[in-house]
DRENZA-365331 format. One line per 8 residues: number of its first residue (from 1); their letters; for each residue x, y, z of N, C-alpha, C. Coordinates in steps of 0.05 Angstrom, whole numbers. Example, Ala and Ser with C-alpha at 12.3 -4.5 7.8 and 13.67 -1.06 7.14 Angstrom:
BEGIN
1> as> 264 -114 156 246 -90 156 264 -66 156 ~ 257 -45 142 273 -21 143 258 1 157;
***
This chain:
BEGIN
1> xxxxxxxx> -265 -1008 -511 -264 -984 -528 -280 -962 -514 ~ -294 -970 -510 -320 -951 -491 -301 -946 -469 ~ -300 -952 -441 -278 -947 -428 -256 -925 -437 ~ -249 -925 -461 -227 -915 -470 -237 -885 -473 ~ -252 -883 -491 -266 -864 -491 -277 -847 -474 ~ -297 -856 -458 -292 -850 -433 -274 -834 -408 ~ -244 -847 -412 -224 -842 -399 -220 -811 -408 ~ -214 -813 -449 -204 -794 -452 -227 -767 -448;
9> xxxxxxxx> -248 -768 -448 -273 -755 -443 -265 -747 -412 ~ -264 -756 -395 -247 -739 -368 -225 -729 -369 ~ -209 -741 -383 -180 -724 -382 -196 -696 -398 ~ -201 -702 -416 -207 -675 -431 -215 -651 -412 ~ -245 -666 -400 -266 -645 -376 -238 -634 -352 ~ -223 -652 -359 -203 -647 -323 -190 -615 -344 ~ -170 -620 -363 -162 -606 -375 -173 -579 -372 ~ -200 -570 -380 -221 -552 -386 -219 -541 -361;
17> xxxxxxxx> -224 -554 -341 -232 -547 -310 -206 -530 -303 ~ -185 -544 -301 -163 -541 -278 -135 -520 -297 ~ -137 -526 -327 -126 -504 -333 -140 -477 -350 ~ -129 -457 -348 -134 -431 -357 -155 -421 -335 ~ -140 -429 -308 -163 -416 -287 -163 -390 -276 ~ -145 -373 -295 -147 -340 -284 -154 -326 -316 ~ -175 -309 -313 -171 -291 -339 -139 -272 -343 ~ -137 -273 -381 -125 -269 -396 -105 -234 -387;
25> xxxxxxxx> -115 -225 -373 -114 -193 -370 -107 -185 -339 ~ -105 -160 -332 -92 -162 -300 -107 -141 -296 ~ -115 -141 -267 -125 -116 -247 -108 -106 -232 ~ -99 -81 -229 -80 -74 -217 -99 -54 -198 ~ -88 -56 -153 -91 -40 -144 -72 -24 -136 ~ -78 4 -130 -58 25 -126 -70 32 -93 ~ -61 38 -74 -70 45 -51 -38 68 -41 ~ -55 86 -22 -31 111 -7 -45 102 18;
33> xxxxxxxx> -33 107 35 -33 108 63 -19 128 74 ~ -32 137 102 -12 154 129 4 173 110 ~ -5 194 91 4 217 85 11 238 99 ~ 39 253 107 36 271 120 59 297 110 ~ 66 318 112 68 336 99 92 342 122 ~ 111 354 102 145 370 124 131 394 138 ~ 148 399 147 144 424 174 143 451 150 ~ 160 452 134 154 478 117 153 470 84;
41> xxxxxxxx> 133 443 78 110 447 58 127 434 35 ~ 148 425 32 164 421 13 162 395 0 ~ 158 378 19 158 342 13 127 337 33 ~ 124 309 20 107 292 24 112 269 26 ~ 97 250 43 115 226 52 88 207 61 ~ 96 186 43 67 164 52 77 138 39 ~ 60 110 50 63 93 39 60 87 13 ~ 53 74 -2 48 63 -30 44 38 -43;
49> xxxxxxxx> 26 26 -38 14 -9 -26 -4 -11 -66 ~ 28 -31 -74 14 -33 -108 12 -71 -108 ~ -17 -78 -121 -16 -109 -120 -27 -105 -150 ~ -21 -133 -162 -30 -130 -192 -27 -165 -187 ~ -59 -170 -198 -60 -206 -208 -78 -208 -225 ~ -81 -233 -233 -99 -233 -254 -125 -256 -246 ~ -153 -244 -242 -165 -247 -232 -174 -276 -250 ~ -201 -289 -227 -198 -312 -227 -216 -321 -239;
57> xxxxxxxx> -221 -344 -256 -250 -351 -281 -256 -373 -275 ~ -287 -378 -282 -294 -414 -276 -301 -421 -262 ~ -295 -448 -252 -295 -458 -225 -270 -446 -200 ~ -244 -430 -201 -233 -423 -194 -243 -403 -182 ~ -267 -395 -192 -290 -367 -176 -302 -379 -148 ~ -303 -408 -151 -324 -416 -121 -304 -429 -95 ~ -312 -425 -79 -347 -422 -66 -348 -394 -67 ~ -319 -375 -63 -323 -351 -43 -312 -326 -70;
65> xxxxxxxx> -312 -329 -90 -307 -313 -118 -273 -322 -118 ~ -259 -328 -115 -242 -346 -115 -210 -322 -110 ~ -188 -330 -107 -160 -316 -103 -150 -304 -136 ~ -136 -284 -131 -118 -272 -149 -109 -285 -152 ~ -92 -298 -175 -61 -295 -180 -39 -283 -179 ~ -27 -282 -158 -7 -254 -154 18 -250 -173 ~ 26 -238 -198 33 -220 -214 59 -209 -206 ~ 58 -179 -181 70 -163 -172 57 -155 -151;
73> xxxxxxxx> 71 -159 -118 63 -135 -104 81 -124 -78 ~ 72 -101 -79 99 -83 -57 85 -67 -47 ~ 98 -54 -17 98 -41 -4 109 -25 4 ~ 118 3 0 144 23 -2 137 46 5 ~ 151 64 25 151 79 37 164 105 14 ~ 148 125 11 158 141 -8 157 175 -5 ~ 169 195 -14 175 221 -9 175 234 -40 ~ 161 253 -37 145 268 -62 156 295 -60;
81> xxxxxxxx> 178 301 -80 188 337 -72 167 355 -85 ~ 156 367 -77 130 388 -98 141 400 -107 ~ 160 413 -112 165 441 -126 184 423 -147 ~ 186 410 -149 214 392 -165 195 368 -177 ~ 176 358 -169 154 337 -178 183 312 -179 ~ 189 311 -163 207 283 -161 199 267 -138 ~ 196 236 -146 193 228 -132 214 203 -115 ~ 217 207 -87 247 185 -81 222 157 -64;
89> xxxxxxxx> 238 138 -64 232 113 -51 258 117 -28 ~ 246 117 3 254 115 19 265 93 38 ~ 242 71 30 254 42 32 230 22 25 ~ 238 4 11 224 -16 14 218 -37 25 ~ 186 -44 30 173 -67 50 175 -92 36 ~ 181 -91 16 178 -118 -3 149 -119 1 ~ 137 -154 2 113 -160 4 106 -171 34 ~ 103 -147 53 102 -160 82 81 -169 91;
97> xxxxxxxx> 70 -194 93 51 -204 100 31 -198 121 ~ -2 -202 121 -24 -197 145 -31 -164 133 ~ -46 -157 147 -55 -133 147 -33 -118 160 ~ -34 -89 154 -12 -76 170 -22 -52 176 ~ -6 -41 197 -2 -17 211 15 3 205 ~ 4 25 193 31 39 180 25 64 195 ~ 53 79 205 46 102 218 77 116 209 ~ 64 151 198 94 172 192 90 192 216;
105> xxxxxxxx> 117 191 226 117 212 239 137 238 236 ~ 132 262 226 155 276 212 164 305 232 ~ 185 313 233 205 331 246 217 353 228 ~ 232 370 245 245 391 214 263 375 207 ~ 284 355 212 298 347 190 296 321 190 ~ 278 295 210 276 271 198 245 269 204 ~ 251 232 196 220 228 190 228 193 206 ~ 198 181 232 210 161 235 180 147 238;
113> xxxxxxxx> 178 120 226 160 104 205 163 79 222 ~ 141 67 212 134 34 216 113 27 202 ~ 115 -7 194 93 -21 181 94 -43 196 ~ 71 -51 216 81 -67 230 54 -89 221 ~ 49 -113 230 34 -130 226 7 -125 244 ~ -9 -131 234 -39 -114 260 -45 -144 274 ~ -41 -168 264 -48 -184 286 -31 -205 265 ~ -27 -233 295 -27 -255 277 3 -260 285;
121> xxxxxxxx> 24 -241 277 51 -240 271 64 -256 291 ~ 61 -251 317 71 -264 343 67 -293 339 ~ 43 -300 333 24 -318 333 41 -346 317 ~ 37 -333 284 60 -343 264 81 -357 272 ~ 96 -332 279 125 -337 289 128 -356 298 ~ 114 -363 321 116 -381 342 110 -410 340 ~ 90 -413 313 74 -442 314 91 -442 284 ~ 96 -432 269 105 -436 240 141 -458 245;
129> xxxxxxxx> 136 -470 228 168 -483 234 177 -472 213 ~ 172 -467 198 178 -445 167 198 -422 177 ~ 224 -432 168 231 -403 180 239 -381 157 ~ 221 -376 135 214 -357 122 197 -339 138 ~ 184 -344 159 170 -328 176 190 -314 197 ~ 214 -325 203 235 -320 223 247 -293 208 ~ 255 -304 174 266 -277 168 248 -269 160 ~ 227 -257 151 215 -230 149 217 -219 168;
137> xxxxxxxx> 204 -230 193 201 -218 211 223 -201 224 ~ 243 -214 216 276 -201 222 281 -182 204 ~ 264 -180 179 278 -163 162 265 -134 168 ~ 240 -137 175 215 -120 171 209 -102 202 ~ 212 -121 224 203 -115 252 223 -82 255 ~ 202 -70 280 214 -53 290 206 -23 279 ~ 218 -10 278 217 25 270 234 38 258 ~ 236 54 233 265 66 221 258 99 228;
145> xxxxxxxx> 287 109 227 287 146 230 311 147 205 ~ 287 170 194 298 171 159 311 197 163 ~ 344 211 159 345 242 155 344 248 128 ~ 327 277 123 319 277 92 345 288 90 ~ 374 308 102 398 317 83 418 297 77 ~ 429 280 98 442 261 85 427 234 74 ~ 408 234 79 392 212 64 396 188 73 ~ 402 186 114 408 160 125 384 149 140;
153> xxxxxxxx> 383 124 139 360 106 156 376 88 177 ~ 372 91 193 371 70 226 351 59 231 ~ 350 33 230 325 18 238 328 8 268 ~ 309 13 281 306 11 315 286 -13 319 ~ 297 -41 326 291 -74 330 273 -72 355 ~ 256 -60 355 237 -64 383 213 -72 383 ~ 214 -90 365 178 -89 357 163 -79 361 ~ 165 -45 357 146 -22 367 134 -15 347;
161> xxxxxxxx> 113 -12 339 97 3 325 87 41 334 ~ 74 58 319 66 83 315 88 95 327 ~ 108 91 322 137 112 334 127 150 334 ~ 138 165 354 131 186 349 155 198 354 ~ 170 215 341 192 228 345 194 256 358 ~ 218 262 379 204 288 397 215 308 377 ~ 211 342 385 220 359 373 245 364 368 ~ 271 349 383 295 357 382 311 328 374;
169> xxxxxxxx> 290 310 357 294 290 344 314 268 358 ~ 317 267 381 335 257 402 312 226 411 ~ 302 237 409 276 216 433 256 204 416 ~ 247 177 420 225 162 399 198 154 419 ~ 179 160 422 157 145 433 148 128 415 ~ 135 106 420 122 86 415 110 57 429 ~ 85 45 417 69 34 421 83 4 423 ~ 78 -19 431 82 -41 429 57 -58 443;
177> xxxxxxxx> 60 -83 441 41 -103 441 56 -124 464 ~ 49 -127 490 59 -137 509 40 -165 525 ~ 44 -185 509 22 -207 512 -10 -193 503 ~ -23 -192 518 -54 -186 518 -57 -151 517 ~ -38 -132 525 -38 -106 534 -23 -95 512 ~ -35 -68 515 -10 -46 495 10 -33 516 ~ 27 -28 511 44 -14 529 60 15 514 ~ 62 34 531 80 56 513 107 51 522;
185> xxxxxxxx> 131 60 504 154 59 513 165 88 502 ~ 190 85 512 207 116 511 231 102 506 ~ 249 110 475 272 107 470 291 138 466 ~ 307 132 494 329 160 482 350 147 475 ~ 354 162 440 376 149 420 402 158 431 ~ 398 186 440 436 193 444 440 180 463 ~ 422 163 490 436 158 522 424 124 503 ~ 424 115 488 429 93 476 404 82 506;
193> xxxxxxxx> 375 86 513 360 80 533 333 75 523 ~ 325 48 530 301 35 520 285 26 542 ~ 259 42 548 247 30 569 213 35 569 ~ 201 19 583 172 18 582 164 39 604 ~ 145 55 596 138 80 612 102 71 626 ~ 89 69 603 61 63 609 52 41 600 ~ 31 21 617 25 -1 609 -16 0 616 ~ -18 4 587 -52 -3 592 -70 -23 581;
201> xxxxxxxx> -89 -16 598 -108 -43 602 -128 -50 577 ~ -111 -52 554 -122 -48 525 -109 -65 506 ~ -121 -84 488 -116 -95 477 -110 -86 434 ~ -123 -66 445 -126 -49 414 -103 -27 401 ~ -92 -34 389 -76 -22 379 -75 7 376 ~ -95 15 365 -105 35 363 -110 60 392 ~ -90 58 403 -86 88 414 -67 100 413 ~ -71 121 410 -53 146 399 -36 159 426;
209> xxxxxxxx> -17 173 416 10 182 434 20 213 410 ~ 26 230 423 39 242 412 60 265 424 ~ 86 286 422 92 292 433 83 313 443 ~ 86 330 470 74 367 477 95 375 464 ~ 122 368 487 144 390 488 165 365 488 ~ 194 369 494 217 358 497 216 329 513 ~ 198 343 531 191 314 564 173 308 571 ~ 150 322 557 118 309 565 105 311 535;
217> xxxxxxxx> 90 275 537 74 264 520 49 272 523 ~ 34 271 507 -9 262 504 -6 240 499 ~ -24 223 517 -36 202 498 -60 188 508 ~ -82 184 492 -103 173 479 -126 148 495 ~ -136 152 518 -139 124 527 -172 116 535 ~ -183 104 527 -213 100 535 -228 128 530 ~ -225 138 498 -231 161 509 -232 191 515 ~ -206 182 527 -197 201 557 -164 212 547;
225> xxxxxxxx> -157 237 549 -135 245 538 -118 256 565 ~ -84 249 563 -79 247 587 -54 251 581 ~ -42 261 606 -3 285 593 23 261 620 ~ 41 260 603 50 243 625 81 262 623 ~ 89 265 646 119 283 646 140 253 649 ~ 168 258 621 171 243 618 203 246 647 ~ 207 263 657 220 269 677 215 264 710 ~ 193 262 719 175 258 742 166 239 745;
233> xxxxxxxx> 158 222 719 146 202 711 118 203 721 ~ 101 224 722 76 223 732 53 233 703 ~ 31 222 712 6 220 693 -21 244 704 ~ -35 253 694 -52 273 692 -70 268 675 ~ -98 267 682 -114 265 654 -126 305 651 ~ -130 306 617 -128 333 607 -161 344 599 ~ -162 366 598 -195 373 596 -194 384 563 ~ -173 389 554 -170 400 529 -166 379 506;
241> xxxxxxxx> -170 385 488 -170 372 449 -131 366 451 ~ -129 349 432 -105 351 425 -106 337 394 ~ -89 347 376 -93 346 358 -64 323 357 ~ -74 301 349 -49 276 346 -41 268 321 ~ -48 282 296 -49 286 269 -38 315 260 ~ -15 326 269 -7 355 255 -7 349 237 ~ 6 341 221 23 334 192 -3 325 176 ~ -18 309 185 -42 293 165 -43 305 138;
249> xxxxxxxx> -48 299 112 -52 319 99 -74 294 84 ~ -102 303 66 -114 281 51 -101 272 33 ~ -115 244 25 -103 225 10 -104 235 -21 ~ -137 245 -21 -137 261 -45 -121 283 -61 ~ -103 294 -41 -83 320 -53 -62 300 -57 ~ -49 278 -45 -25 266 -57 -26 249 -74 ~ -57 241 -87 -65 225 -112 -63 254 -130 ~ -63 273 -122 -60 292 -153 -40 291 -152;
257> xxxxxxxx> -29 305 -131 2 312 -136 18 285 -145 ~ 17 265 -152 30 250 -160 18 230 -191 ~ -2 253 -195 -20 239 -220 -9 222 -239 ~ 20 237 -250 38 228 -282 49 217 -275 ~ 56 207 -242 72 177 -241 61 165 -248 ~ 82 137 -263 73 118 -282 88 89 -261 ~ 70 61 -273 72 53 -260 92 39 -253 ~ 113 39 -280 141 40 -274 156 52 -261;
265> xxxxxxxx> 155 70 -254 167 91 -240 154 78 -208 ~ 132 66 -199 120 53 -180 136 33 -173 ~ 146 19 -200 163 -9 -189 149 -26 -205 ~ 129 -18 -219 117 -48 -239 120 -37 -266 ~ 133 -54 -277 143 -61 -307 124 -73 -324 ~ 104 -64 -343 83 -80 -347 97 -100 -371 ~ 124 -87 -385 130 -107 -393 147 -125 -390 ~ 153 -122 -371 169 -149 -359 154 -161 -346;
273> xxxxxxxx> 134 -147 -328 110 -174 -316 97 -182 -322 ~ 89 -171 -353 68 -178 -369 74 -174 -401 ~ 78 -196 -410 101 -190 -437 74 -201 -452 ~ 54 -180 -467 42 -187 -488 50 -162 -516 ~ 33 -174 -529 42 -168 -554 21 -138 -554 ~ 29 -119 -570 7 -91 -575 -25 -97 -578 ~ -27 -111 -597 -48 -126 -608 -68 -135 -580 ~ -57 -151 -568 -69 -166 -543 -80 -141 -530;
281> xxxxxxxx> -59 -119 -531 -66 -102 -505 -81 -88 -517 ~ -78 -66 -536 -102 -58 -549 -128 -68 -549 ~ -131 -93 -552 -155 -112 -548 -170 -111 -518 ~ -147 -110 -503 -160 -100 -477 -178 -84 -468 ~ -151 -55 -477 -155 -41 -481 -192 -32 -501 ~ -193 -37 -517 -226 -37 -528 -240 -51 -516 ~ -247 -73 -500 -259 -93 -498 -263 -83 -462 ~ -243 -65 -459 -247 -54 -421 -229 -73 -408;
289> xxxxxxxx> -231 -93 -417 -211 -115 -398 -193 -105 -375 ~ -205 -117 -344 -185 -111 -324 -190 -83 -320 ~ -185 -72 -305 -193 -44 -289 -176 -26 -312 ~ -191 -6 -299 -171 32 -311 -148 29 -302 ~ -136 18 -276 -115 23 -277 -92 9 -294 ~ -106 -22 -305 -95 -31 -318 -91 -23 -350 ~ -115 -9 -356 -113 4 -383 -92 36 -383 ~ -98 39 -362 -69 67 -355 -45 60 -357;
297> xxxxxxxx> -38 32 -353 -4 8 -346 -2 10 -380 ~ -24 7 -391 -24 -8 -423 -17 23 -444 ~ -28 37 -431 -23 63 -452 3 78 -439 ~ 14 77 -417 39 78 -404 57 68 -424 ~ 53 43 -420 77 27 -435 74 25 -463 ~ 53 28 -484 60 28 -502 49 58 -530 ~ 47 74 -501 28 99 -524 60 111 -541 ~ 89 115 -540 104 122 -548 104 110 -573;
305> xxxxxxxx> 93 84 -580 84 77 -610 70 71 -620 ~ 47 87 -606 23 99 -621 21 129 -630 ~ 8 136 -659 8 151 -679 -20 158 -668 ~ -22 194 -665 -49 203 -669 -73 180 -682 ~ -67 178 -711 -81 158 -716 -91 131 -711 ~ -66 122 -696 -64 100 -681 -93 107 -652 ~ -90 121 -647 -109 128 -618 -135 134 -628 ~ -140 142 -656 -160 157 -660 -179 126 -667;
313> xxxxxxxx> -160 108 -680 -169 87 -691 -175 74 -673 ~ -170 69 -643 -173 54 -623 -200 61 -615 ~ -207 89 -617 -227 102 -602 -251 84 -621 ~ -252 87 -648 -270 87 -667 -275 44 -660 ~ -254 37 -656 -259 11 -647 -280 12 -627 ~ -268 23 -602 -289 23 -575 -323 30 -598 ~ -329 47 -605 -352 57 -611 -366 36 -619 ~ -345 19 -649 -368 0 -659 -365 -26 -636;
321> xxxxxxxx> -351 -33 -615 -354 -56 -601 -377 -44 -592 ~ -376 -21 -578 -405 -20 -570 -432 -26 -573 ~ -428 -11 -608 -449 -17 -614 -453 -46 -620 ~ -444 -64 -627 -446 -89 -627 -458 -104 -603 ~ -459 -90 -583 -472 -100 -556 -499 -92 -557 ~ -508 -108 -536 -539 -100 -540 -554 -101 -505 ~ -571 -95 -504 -592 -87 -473 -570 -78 -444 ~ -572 -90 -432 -552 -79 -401 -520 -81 -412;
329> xxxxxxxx> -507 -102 -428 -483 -90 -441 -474 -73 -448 ~ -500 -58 -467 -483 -30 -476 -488 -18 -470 ~ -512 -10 -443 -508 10 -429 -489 9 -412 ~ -476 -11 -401 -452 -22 -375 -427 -4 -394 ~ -427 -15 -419 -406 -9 -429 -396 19 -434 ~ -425 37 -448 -427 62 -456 -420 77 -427 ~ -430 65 -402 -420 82 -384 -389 73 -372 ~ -376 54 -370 -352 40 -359 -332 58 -382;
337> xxxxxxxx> -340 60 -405 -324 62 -425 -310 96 -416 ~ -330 110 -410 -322 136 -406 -295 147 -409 ~ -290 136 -383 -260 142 -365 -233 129 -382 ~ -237 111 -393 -218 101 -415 -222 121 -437 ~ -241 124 -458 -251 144 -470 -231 162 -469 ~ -230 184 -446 -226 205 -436 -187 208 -434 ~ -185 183 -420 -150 173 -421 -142 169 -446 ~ -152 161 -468 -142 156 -493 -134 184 -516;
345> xxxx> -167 202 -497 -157 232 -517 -139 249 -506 ~ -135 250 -476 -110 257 -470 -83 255 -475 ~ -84 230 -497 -51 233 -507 -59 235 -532 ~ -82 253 -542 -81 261 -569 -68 299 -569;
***
């Protein structure tokens, strides 16, 4: 009998332990990348890297604070019209694995992009017998050239990363990864011609290329800035600045300009990925649960049936949870609370 008891006394502890190992609520991050701006001011064009899981409680926290639950997450290349506040998705990355490399490079009438893997990927490929790693890699590798009038994409299979497109949109420079070395290459699209131009003694991804004119590049090395004629095939190093970022524009002007996107409109459905009831979320919602951005997903999706009163009543909730707290709580709270606060009287 003892024994028995016993037994069920671990099943129970196992129970406790191993289920309900993520909290009740979701953290959602939003991240922009490699923003850069058209030749005459009209569009905006940057990545858009959204993950949402539900963070982790318990013993599921140790050793190292423990993994998300992954929820939703994507990676999508996107174009912002300003004068029209519309926003288009240009293509999507799905969920491409490793850290990545994302680079826009934009022209008067296209734009030509990559998200490439920053390490590892080769690596993968090769030792993985998984050939879920075969197709991504097939789906994802390489470089696209987007035209913004007819709205067509060509994707260019070269495993090249930071593509740079010339002025008469004919010609692509770009970077690749050649065993241990970076190498530059030169693709001309109309003479259908793919070939390696410069090969340096660098293992770092991170050097830059950009175009002068029609036939001579800049690019970036120890340093040291240097013009290569793409006709002569000869190299020169330069005593002058070059600016390898025209287009750059901050991250901060395309987080306003895109403020009232919602996160449906992002690609996440809070109620389809997250089917609770009002009640629950509201509760969240007072209680702070899960980041602002998650309380932004919650008043997104359900402030259309909420009543002035309804909001006013929510607010007066937050007040007395507060007060119900006591020493470093309710000051954590009184200050955390703010920014929710502040989002709630905005849709009064």
């Amino acid at each position: 009998m003892r024994n028995r008891i016993i037994h069920v006394i671990f099943i129970a502890v196992g129970i406790v332990i191993f289920t309900g190992c993520y909290h009740d609520y979701l953290v959602i991050h939003s991240e922009y990348k490699s923003p850069v701006i058209a030749n005459d001011s009209s569009k905006i064009f940057f990545f858009h890297f959204l993950e949402v899981g539900q963070p982790p409680k318990g013993i599921s926290r140790f050793p190292d604070g423990g993994t998300y639950k992954d929820i939703y997450r994507n990676i999508s290349l996107y174009s912002f019209d300003i004068k029209n506040n519309v926003l288009n998705k240009i293509h999507d990355f799905g969920n491409i694995p490793f850290l990545s490399l994302e680079h826009i490079s934009v022209q008067k009438d296209n734009i030509v992009f990559s998200l490439s893997p920053l390490m590892g990927w080769n690596w993968v490929k090769s030792h993985k017998s998984d050939s879920t790693y075969n197709k991504i890699y097939n789906k994802y590798a390489g470089f696209y050239k987007y035209d913004f009038d007819n709205k067509s994409l060509n994707r260019f299979v070269n495993e090249g990363f930071y593509p740079e497109l010339s002025q008469n949109e004919n010609q692509i420079i770009y970077l690749k990864r050649d065993t241990n070395q970076i190498t530059i290459w030169h693709l001309d699209i109309k003479k259908d011609i793919n070939q390696k131009i410069i090969t340096l003694a660098s293992d770092s991804p991170f050097n830059l290329i950009k175009w002068h004119d029609e036939y001579v590049m800049n690019y970036k090395y120890n340093k040291s800035i240097y013009e290569y004629n793409l006709k002569n095939k000869t190299s020169h190093k330069i005593d002058y600045d070059v600016n390898f970022y025209p287009s750059k524009i901050p991250i901060k002007k395309v987080k306003k300009l895109t403020t009232n996107i919602s996160y449906k409109e992002w690609g996440f459905d809070l109620e389809k990925y997250w089917n609770k009831n009002a009640k629950i979320l509201i509760r969240d919602i007072i209680e702070l649960n899960g980041n602002l951005n998650y309380r932004k997903a919650i008043l997104q999706s359900i402030s259309h049936n909420l009543s002035k009163k309804d909001i006013e009543n929510i607010l007066q909730k937050m007040d007395k949870y507060q007060n119900s707290l006591e020493g470093l709580e309710k000051t954590e709270y009184k200050l955390y609370s703010k920014e929710t606060k502040a989002l709630l009287k905005s849709y009064l």
